[in-house]
MDTraj code that builds the backbone (N, CA, C; nanometers):
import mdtraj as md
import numpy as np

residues = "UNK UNK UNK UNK UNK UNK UNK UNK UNK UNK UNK UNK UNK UNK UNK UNK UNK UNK UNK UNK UNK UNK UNK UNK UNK UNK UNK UNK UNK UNK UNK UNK UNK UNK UNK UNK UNK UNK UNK UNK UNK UNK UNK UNK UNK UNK UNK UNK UNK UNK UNK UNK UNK UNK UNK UNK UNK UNK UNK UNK UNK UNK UNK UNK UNK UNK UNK UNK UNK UNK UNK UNK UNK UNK UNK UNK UNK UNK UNK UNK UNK UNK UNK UNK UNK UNK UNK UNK UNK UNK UNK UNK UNK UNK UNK UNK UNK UNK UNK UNK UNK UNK UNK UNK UNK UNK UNK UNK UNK UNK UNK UNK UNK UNK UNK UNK UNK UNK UNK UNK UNK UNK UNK UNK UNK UNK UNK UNK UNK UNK UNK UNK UNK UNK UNK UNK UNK UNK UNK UNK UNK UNK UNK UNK UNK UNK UNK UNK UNK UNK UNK UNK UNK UNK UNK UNK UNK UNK UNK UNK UNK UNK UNK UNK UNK UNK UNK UNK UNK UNK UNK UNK UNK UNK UNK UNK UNK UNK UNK UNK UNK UNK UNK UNK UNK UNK UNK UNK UNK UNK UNK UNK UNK UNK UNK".split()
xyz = np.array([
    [0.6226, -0.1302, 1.2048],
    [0.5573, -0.2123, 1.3046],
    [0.5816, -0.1555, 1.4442],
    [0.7134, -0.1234, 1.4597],
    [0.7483, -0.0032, 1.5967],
    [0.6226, 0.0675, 1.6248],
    [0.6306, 0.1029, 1.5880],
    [0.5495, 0.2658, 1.5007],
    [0.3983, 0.2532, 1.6145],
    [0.3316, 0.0964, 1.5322],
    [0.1980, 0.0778, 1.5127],
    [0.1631, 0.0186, 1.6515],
    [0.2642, -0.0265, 1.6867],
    [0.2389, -0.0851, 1.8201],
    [0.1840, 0.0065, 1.9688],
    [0.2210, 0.1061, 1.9753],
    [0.2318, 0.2078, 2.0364],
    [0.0502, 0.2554, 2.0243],
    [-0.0082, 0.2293, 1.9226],
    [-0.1296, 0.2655, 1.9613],
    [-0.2465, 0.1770, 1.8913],
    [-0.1965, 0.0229, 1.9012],
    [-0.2889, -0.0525, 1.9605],
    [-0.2564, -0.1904, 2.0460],
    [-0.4147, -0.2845, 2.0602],
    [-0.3663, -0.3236, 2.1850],
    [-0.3059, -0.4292, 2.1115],
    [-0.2918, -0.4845, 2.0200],
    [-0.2470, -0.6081, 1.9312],
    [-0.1577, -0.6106, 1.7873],
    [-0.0503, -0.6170, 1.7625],
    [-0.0029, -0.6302, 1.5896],
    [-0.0097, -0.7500, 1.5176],
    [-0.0375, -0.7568, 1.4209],
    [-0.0232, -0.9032, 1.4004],
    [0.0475, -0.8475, 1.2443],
    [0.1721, -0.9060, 1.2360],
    [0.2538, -0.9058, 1.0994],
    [0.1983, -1.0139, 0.9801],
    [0.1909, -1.0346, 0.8898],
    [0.1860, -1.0948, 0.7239],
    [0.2872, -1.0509, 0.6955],
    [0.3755, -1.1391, 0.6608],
    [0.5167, -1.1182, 0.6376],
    [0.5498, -1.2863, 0.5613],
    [0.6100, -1.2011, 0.4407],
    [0.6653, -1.3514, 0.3451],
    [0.7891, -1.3774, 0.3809],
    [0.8630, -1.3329, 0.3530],
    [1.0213, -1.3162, 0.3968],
    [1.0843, -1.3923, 0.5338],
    [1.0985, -1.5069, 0.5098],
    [1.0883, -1.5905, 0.6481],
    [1.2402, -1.5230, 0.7615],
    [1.3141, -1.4448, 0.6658],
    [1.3992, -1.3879, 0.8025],
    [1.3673, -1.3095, 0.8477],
    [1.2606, -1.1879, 0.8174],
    [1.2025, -1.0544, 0.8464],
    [1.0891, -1.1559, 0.9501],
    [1.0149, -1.2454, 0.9440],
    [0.9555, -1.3260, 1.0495],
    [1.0098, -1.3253, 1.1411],
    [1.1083, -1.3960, 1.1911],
    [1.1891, -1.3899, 1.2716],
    [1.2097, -1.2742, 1.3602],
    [1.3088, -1.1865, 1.2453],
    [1.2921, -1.0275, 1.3592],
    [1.1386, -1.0160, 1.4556],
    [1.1282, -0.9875, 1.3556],
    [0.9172, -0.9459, 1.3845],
    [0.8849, -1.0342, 1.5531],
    [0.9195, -1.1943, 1.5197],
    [0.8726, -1.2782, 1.6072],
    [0.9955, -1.2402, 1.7826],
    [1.0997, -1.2070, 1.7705],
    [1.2321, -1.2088, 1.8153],
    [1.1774, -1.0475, 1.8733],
    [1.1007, -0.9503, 1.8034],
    [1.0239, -0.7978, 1.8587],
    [0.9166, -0.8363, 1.8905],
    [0.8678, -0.9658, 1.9425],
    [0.7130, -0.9806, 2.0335],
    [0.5744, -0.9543, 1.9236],
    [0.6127, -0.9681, 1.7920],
    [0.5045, -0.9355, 1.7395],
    [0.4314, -1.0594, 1.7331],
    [0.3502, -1.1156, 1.6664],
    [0.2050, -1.2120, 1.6115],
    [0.2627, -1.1526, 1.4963],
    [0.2899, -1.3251, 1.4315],
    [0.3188, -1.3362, 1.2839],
    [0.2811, -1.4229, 1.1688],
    [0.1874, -1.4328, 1.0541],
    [0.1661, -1.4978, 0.9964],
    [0.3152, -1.4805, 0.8806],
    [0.3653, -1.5697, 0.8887],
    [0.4555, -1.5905, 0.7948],
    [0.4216, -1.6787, 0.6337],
    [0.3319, -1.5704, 0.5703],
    [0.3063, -1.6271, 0.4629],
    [0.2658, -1.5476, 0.3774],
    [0.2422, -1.5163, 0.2286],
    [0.2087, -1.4578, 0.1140],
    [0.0369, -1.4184, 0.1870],
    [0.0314, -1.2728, 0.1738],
    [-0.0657, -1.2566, 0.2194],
    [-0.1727, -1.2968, 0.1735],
    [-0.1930, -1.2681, 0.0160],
    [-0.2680, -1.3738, -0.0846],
    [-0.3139, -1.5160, -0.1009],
    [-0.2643, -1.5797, -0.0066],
    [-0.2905, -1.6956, 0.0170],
    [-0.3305, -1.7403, 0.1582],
    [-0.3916, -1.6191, 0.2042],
    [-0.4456, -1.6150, 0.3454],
    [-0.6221, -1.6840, 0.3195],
    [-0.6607, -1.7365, 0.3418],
    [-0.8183, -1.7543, 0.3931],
    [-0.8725, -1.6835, 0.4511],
    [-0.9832, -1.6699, 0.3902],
    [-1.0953, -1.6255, 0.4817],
    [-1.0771, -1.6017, 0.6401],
    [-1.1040, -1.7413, 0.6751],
    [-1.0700, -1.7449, 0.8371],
    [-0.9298, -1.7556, 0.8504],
    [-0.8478, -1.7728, 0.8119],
    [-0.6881, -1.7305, 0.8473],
    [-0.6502, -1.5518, 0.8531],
    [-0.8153, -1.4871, 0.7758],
    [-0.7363, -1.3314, 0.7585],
    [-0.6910, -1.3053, 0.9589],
    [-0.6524, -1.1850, 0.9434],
    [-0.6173, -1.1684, 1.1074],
    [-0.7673, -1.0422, 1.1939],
    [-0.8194, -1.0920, 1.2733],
    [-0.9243, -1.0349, 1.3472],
    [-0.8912, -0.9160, 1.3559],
    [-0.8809, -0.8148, 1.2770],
    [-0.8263, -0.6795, 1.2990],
    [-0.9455, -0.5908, 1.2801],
    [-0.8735, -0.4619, 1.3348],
    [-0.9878, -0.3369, 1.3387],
    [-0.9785, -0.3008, 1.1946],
    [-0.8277, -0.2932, 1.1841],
    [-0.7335, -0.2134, 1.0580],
    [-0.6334, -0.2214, 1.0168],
    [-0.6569, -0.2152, 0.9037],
    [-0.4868, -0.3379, 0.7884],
    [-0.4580, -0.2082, 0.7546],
    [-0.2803, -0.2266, 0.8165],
    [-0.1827, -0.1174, 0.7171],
    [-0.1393, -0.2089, 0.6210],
    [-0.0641, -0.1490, 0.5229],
    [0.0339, -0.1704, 0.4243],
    [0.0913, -0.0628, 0.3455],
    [0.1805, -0.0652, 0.3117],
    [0.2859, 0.0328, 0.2178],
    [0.3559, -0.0913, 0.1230],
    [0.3137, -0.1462, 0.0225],
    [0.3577, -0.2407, -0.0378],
    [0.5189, -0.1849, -0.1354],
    [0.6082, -0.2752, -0.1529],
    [0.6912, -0.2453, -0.2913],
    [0.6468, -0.1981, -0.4105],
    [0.5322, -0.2941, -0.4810],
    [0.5083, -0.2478, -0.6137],
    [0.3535, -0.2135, -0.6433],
    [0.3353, -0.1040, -0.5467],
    [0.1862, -0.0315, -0.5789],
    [0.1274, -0.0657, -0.6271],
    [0.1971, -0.0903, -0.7579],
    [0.1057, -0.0672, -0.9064],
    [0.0362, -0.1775, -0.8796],
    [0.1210, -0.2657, -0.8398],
    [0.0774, -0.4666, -0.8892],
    [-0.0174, -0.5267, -0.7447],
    [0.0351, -0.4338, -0.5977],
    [-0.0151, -0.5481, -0.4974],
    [-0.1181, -0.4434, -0.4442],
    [-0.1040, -0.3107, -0.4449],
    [-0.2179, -0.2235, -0.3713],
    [-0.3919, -0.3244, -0.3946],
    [-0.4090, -0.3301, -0.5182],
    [-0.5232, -0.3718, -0.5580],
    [-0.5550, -0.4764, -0.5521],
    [-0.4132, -0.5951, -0.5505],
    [-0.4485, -0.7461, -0.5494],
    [-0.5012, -0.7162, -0.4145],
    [-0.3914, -0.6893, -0.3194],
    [-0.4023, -0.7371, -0.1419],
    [-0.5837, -0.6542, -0.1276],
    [-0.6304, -0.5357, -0.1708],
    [-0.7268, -0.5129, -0.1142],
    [-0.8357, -0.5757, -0.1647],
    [-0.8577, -0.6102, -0.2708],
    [-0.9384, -0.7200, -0.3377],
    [-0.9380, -0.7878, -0.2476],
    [-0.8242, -0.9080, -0.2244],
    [-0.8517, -1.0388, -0.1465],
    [-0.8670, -0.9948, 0.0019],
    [-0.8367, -0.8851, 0.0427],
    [-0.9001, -0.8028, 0.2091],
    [-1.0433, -0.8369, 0.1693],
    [-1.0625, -0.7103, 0.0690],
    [-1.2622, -0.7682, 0.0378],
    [-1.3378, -0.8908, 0.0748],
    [-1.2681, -0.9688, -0.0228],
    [-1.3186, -1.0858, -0.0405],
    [-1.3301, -1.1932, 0.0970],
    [-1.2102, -1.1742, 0.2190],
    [-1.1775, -1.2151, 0.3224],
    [-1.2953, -1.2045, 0.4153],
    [-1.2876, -1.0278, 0.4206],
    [-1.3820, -0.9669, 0.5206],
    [-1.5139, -0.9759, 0.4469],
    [-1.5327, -0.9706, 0.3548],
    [-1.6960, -0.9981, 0.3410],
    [-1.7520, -1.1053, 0.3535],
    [-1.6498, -1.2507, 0.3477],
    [-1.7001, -1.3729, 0.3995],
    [-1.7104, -1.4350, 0.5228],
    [-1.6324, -1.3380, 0.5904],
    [-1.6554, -1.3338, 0.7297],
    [-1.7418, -1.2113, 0.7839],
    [-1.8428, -1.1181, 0.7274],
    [-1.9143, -1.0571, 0.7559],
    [-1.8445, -0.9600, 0.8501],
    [-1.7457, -0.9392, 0.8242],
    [-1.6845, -0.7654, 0.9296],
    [-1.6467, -0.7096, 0.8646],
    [-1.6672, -0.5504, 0.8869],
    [-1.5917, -0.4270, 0.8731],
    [-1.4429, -0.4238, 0.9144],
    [-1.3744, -0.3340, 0.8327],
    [-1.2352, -0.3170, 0.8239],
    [-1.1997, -0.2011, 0.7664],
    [-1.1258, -0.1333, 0.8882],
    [-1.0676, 0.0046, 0.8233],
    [-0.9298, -0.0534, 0.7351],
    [-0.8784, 0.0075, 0.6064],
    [-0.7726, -0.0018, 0.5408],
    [-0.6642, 0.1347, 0.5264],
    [-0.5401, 0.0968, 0.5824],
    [-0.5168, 0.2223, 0.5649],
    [-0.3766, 0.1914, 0.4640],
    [-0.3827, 0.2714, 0.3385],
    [-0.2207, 0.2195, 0.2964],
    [-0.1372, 0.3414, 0.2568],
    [-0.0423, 0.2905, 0.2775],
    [0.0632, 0.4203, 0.2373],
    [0.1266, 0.4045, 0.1084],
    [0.1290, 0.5819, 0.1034],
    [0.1777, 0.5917, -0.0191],
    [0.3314, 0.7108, -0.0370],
    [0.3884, 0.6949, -0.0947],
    [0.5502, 0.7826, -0.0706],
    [0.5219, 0.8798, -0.1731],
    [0.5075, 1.0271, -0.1296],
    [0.5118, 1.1330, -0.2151],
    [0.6537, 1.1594, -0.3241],
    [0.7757, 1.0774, -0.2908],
    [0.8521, 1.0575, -0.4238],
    [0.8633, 0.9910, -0.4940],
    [0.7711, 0.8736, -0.4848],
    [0.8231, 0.7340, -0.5751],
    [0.6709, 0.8050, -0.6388],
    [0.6765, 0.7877, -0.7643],
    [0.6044, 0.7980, -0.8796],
    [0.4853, 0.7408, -0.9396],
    [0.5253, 0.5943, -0.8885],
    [0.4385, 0.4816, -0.9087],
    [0.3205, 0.5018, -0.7787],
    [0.3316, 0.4856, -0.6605],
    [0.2838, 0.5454, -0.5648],
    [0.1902, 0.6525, -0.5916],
    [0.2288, 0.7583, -0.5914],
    [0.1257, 0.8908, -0.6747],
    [0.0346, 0.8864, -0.8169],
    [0.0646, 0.7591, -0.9118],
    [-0.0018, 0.7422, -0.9762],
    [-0.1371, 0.6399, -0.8963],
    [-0.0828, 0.5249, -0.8454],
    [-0.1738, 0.4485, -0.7458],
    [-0.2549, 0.5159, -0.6580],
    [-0.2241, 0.6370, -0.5803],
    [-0.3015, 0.7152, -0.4890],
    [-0.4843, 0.7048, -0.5329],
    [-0.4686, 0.8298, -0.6693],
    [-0.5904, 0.8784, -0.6874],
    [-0.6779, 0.7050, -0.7556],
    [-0.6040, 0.6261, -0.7978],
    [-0.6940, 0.5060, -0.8701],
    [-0.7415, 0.4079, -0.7399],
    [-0.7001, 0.4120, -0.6519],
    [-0.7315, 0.3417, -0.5246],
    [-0.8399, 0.4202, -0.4573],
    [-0.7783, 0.5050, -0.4608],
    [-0.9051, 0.6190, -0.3390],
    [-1.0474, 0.6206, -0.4645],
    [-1.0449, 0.6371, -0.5699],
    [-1.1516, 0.5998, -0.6688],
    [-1.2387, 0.4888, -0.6800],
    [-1.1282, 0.3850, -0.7058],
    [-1.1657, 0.2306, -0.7316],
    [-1.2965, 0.2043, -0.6096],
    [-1.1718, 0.1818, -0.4542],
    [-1.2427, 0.1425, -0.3313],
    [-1.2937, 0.2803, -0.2335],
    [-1.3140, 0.3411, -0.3437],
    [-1.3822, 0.4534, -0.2516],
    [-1.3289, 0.5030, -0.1271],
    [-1.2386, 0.5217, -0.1506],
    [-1.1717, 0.5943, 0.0034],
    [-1.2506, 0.7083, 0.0204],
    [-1.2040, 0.7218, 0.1929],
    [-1.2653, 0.8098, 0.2413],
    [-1.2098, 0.9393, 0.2952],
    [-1.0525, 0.9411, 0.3385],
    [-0.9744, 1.0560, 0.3626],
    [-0.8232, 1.0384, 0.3198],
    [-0.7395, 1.1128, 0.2928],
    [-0.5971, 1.0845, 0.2674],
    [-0.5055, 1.2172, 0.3407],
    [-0.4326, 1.1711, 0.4753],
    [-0.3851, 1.2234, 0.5719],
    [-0.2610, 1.2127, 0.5092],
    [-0.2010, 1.3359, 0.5782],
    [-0.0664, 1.4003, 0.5124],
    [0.0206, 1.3325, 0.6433],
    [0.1774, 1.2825, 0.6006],
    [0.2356, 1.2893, 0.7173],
    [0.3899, 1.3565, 0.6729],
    [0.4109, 1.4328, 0.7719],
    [0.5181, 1.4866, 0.7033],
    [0.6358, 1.4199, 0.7941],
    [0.7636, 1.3804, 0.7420],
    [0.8582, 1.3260, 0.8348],
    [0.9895, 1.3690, 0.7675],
    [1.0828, 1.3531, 0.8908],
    [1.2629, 1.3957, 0.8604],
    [1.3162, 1.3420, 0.9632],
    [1.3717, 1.2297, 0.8590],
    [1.4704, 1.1346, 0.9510],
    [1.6110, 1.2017, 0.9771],
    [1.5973, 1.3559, 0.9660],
    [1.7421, 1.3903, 0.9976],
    [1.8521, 1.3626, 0.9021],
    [1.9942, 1.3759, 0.9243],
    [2.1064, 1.3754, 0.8358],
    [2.0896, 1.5031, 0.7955],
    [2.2280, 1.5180, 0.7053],
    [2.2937, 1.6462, 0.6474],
    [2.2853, 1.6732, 0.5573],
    [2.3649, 1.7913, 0.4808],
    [2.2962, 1.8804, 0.3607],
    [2.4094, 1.7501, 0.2984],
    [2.4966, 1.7146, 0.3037],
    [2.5728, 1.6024, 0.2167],
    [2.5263, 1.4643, 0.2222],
    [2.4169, 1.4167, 0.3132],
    [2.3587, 1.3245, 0.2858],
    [2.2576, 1.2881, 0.1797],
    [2.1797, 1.4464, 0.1761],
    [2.0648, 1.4822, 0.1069],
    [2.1029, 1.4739, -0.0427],
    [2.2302, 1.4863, -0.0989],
    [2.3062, 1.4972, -0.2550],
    [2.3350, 1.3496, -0.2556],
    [2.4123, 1.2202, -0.1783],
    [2.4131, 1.1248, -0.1715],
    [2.2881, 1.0366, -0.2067],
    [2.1791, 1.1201, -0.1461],
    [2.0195, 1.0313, -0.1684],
    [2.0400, 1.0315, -0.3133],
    [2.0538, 1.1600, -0.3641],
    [1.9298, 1.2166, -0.4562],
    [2.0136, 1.1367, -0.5850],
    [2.1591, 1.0905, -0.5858],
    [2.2762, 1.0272, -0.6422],
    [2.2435, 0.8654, -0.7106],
    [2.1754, 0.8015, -0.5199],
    [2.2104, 0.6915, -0.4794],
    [2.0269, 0.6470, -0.5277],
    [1.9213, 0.7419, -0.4302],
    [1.8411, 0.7086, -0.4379],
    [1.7286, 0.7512, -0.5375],
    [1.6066, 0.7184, -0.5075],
    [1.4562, 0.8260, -0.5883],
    [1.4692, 0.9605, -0.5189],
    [1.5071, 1.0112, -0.3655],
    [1.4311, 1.0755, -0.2639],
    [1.5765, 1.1922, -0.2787],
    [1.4807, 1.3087, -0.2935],
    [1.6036, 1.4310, -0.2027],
    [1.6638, 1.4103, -0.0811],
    [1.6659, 1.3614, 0.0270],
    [1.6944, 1.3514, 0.1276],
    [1.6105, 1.2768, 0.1909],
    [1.6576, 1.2554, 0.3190],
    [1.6058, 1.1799, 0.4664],
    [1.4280, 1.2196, 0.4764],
    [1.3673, 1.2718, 0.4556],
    [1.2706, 1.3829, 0.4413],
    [1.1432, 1.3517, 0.3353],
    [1.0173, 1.4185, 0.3529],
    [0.9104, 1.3780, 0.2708],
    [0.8157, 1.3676, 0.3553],
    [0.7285, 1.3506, 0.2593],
    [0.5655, 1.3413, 0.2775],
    [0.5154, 1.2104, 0.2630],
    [0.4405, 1.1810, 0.3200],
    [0.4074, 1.0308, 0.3397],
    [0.2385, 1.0550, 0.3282],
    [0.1783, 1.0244, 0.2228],
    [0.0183, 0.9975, 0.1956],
    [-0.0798, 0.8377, 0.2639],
    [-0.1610, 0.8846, 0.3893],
    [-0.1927, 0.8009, 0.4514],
    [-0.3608, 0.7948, 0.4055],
    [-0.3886, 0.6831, 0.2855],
    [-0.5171, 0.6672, 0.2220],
    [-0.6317, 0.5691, 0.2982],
    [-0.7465, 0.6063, 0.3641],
    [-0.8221, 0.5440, 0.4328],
    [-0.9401, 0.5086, 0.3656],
    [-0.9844, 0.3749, 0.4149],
    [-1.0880, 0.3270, 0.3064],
    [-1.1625, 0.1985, 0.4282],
    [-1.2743, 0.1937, 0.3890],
    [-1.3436, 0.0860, 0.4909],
    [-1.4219, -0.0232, 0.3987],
    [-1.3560, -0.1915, 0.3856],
    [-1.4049, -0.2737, 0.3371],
    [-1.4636, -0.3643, 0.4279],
    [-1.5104, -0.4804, 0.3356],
    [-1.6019, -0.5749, 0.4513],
    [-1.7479, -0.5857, 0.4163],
    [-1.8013, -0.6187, 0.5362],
    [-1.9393, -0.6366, 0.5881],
    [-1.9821, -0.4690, 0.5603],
    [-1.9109, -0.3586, 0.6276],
    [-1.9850, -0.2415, 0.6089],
    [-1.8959, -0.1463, 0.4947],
    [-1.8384, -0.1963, 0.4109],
    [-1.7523, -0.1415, 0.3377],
    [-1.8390, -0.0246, 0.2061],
    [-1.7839, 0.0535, 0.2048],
    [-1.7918, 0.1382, 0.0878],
    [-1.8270, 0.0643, -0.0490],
    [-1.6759, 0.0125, -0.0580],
    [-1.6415, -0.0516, -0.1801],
    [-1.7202, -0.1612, -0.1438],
    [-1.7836, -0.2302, -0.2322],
    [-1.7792, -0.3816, -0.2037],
    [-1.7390, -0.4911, -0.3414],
    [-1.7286, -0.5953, -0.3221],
    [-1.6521, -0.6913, -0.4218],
    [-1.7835, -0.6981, -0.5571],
    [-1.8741, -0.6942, -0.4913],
    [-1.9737, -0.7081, -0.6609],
    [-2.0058, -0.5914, -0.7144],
    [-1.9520, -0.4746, -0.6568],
    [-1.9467, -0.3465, -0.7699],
    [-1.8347, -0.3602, -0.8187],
    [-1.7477, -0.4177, -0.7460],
    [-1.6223, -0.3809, -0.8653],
    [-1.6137, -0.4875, -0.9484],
    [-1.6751, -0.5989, -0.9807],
    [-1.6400, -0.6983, -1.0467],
    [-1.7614, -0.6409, -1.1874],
    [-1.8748, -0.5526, -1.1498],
    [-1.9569, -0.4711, -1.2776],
    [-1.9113, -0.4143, -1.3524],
    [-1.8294, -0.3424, -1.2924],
    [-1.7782, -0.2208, -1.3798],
    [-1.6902, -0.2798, -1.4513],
    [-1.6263, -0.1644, -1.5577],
    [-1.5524, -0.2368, -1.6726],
    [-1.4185, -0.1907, -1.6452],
    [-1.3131, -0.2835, -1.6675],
    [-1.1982, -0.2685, -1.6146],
    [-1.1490, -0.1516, -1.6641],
    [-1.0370, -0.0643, -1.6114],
    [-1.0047, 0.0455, -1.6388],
    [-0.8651, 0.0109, -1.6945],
    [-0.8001, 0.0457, -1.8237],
    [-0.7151, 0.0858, -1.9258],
    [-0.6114, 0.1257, -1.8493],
    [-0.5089, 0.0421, -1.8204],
    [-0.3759, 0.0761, -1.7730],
    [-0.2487, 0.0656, -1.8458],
    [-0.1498, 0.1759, -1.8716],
    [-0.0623, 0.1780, -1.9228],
    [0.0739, 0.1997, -1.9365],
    [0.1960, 0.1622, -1.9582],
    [0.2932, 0.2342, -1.8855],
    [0.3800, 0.3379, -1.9006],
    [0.3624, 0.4710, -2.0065],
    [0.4419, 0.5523, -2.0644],
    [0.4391, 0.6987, -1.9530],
    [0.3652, 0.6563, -1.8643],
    [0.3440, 0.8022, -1.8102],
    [0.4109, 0.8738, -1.7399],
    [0.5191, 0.8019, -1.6740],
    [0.5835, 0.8893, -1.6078],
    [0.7678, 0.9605, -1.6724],
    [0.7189, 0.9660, -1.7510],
    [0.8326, 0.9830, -1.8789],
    [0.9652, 0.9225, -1.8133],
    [1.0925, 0.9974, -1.8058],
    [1.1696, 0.9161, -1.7631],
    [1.1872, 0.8999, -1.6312],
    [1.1285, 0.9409, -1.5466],
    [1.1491, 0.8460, -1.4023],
    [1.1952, 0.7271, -1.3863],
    [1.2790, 0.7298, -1.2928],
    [1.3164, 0.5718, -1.2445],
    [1.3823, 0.5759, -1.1006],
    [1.3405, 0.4901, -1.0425],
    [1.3790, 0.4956, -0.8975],
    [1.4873, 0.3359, -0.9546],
    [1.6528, 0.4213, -0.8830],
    [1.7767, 0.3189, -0.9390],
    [1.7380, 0.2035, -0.8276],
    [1.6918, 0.1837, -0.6960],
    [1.6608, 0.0601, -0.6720],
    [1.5648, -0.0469, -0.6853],
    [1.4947, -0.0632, -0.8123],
    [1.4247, -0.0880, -0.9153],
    [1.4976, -0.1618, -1.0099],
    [1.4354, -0.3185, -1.0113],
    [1.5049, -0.3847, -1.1277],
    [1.5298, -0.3852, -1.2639],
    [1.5844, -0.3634, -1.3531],
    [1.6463, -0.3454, -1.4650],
    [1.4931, -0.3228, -1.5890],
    [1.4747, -0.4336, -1.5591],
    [1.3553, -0.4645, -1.6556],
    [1.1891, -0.3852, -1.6241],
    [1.1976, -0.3192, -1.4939],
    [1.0768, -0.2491, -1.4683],
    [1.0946, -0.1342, -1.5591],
    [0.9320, -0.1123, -1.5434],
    [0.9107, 0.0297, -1.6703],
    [0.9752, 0.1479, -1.5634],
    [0.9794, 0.2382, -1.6483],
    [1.0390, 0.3430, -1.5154],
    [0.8885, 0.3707, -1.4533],
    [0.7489, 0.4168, -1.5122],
    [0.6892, 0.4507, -1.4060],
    [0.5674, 0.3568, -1.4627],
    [0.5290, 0.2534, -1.3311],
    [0.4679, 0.1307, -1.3678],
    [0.3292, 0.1839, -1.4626],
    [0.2568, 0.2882, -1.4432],
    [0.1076, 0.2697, -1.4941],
    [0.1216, 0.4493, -1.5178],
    [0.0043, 0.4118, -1.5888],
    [-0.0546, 0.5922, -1.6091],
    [-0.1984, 0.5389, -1.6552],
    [-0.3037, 0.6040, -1.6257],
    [-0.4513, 0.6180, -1.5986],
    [-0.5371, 0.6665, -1.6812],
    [-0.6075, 0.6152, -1.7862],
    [-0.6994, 0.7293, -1.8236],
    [-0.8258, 0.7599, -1.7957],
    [-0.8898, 0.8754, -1.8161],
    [-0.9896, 0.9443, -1.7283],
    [-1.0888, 0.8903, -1.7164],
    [-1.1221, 0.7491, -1.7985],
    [-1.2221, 0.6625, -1.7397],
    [-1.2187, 0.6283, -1.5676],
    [-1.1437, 0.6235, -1.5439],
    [-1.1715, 0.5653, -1.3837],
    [-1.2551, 0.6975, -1.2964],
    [-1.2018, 0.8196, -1.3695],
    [-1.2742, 0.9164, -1.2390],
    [-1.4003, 0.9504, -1.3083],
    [-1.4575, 0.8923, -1.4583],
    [-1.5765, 0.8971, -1.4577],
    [-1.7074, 0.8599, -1.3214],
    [-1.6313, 0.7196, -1.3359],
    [-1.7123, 0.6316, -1.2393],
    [-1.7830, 0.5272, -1.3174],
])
top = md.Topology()
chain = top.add_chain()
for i, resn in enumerate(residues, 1):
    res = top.add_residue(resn, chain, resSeq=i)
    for name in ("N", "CA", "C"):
        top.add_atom(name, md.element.get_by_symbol(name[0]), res)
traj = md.Trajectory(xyz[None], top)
């Protein structure tokens, strides 16, 4: 949210987590403090362009942009979408190409970043966390729903749902990941890039 502020004239947070509200509200942001999914139509937020980098790809990439759809097309506006995706988490890179497919994206910008730290931090990650180090690539997927959207909600409700499964990412597992998750949520088959 730092980040985003810096180059526009307004943020407005969706945020469930009523203490992360707080911060947010306590950093001058505009905050809907609620399950974004249960936003309205006219409750969505008057924006140019919705980020997100969700927790569980697999499960909210598609809910949240669905109900974006459904938001912005009943209010008749365009909406750039931009979401991120983490070039080490697994689940993420499987989500990439089925999103940019599904809702028709339109570009996917590379960002490369290094939060710094040491060659003994980088063995600590790789120990502790999914990630080699402080470091990585960050996949920034752009897509335009709405009133002038690419995608729109009654093509995707035609088509026939696409076959999702979870063996694909053999043993992967990111250790801050609850017990009971698959190690890599989905794997794809080549029906979706038929079309």
């Amino acid at each position: 949210m730092g980040c985003v502020k810096h180059f526009a004239s307004s943020v407005t947070a969706v945020e469930l987590d009523r203490v992360h509200c707080k911060v947010l509200e306590q950093r001058g942001f505009q905050v809907i403090c609620r399950d974004f999914l249960s936003l309205q139509p006219h409750e969505m937020p008057l924006a140019d362009v919705l980020y997100w980098w969700p927790q569980m790809s697999w499960e909210q990439n598609e809910q949240w942009m669905i109900h974006a759809m459904r938001g912005y097309e009943v209010l008749n506006r365009s909406v750039n979408v931009v979401v991120g995706f983490d070039s080490h988490w697994a689940a993420d890179m499987v989500s990439l190409p089925r999103m940019m497919h599904r809702f028709k994206g339109h570009a996917v910008k590379r960002l490369f970043f290094d939060e710094g730290g040491t060659w003994k931090d980088m063995f600590r990650l790789m120990r502790v966390e999914f990630r080699p180090g402080n470091w990585g690539v960050f996949h920034l997927a752009q897509f335009t729903i709405g009133a002038g959207g690419a995608a729109r909600l009654d093509q995707l409700e035609r088509r026939k749902n696409t076959h999702v499964s979870f063996p694909g990412c053999g043993n992967f597992r990111n250790p801050m990941s609850p017990r009971d998750e698959p190690p890599c949520p989905m794997t794809l088959n080549d029906e979706i890039f038929r079309g």
